[in-house]
N, C-alpha and C positions, 0 to 999 in steps of 0.2 A: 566271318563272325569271330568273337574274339572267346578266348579260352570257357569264360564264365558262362558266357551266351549258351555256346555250346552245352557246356555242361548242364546249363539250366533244360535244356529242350531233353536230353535224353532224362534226366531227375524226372520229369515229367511223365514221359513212357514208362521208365522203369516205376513209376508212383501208381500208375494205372496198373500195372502188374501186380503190384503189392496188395493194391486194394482185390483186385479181383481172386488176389489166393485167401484174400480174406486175413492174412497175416497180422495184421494189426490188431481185428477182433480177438485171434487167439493167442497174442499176448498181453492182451487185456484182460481176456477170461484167465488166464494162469496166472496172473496177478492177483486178479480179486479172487479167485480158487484160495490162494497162498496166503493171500492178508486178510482172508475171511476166517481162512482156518485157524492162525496165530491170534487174530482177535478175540475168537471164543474161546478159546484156549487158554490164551498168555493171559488176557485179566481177568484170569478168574483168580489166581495165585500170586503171593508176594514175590518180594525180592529175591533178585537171583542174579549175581556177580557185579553187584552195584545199583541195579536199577528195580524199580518196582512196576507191577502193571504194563503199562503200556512199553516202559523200557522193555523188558522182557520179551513183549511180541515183537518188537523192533529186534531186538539181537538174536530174535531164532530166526525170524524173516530173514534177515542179512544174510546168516549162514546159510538156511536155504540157499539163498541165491548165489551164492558164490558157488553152488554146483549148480544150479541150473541156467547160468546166465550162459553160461561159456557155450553148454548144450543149445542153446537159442543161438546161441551168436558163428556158431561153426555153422548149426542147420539151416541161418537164412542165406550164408555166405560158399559154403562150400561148393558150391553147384551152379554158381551163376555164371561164369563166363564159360564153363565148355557145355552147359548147356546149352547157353547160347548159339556158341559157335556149333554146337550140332544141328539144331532146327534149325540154321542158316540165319537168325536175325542178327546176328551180329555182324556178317558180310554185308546183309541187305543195309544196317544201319551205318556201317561205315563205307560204304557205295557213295553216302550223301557227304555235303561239307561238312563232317563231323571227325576229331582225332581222337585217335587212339585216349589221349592223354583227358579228352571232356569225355567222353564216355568212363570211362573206368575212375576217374571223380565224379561224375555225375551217379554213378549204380552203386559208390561206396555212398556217399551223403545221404541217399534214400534209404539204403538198407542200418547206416547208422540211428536217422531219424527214426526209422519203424521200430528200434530196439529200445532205444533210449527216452525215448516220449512218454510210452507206456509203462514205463519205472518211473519218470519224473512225474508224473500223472499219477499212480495208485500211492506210491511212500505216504504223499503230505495227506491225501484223499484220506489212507487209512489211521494215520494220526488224527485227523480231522472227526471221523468215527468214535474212534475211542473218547476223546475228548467230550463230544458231541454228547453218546451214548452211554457213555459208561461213567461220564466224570473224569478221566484219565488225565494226568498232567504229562502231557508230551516230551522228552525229553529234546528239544529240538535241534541241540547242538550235536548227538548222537545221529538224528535223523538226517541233517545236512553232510553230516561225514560218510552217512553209509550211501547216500547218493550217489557222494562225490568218487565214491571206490566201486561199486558197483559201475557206475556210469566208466572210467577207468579201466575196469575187468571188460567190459562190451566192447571198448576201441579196442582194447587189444586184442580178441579173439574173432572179431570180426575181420582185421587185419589178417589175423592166421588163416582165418577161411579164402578171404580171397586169394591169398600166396596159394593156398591147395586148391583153388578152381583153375589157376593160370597155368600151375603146373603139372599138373595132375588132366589128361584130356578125358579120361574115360571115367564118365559116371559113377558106375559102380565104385572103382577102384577110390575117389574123389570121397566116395559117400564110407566108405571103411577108415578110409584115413581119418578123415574129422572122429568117426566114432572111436578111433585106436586115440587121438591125441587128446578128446576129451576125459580116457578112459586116465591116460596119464598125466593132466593136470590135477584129476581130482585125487587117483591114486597115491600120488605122489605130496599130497596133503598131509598125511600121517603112515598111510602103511610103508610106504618107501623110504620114510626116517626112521621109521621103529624099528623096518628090517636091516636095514644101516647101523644104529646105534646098538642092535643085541648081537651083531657080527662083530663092530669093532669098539671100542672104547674112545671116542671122539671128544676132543674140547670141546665147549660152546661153542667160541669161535665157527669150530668147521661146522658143526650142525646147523647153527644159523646160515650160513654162506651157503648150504646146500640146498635147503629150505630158503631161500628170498631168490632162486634160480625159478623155482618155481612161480609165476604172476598170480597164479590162486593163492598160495601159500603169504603172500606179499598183503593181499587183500586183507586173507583172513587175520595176521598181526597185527593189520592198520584197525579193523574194529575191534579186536581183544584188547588192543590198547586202551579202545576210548572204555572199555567197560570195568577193566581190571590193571590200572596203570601197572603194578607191582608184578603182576604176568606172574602168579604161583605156580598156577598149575602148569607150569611148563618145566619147571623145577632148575637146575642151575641154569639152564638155557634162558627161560624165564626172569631170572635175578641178571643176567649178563644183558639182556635185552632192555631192561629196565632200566640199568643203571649206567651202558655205556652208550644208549643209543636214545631210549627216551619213547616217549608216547608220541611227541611231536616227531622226532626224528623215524618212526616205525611208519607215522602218516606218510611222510615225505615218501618214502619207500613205495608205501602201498598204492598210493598214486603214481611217481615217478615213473617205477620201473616196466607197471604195465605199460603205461603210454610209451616209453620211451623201445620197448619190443616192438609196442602195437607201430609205431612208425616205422621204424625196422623194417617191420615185416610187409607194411604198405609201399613203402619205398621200391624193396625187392619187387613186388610183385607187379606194379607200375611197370618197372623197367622190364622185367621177363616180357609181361604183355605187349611192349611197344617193340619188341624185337622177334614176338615168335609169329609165324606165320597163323593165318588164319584159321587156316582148314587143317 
């Protein structure tokens, strides 16, 4: 069978698995939990950093997710290939005509779909609500951008998760590590530049460059952009971001860099797997 083939036949099993943890429903229920709550919420109140109503619930939705997403995308990812390899289904599944290389594409594609579906699914749904319900004018160029970053942040941390199921064999240890590196994306958002910046007296320059190291960090200037092109509150960082980089140029980033890790780190973790022994 030829690469795809393969790939498609495990997508299959590992899709059976998903359904049966029921994965899907509870990233659909944390959605509409999420865009239910910002709904009632956000238009009840005016403008706030450019947008009115519905803008509003879209820009707290967003940043929600840029801490929750990462937290989904280590927890569907982290634990899959040595748990495998410990219930033995991953020996029993490459016993048959199947490689290394369709399997571990075949278990990323479905674990990507299971993430990403149910965010392209609730965003426009919950726009569609406000609209519907409340009167709301949708901002929709706002709402396709925070897709497209959000959608972005999920490659990339789903990427991380598999690098820590390949190399990481023992569960436990596998399941600390995701919760230590999600602890440090998000921390690393604001309290790891604040403590950085009241220790030493840093240009823009440096603070930006240490801030877009971070792919959360990356996300959340790609939508502060779309809401606040001028970036005040960030203060000379802000005016430097603004003026030498751009709103468009902050997008590129916020898309770019994640994907560009998230490969990285899919890459790696492909090749570790096709070289480490099974068991």
């Amino acid at each position: 069978m030829s690469l795809w083939r393969e790939a498609a036949v495990v997508a299959r099993l590992d899709f059976a698995e998903v359904r049966r943890s029921r994965w899907l429903i509870f990233c659909l229920l944390v959605h509409a939990v999420l865009a239910g709550t910002f709904v009632l919420v956000g238009l009840r109140e005016s403008g706030v950093v450019g947008f009115t109503g519905m803008g509003r619930a879209l820009m707290s939705w967003s940043h929600a997710l840029l801490f929750l997403l990462p937290l989904l995308a280590l927890s569907a990812t982290g634990q899959v290939v040595n748990s495998a390899r410990d219930d033995g289904s991953l020996e029993l599944l490459l016993s048959n005509p199947v490689s290394r290389a369709a399997y571990f594409l075949g278990t990323s594609l479905v674990r990507v779909l299971a993430l990403v579906l149910p965010l392209l699914v609730a965003m426009p749904v919950m726009a569609l609500v406000g609209t519907v319900a409340f009167g709301q004018q949708v901002p929709w160029g706002f709402l396709v951008r925070g897709m497209a970053v959000s959608t972005s942040l999920l490659l990339c941390f789903v990427a991380i998760g598999l690098l820590i199921s390949v190399m990481v064999r023992n569960q436990a240890k596998a399941l600390m590590l995701t919760i230590l590196v999600w602890i440090a994306g998000v921390a690393l958002i604001d309290f790891g530049l604040v403590g950085v910046m009241l220790q030493w007296e840093l240009p823009p320059q440096a603070v930006f460059a240490l801030a877009v190291i971070n792919p959360v960090q990356c996300a959340r200037l790609a939508l502060l952009s779309a809401a606040q092109p001028e970036l005040s509150t960030f203060g000379p960082v802000g005016f430097f971001l603004a003026n030498r980089i751009g709103a468009n140029g902050l997008l590129l980033l916020g898309l770019g860099w994640p994907l560009l890790l998230g490969v990285t780190a899919w890459v790696w973790s492909l090749a570790s797997f096709r070289r480490r022994d099974l068991l």
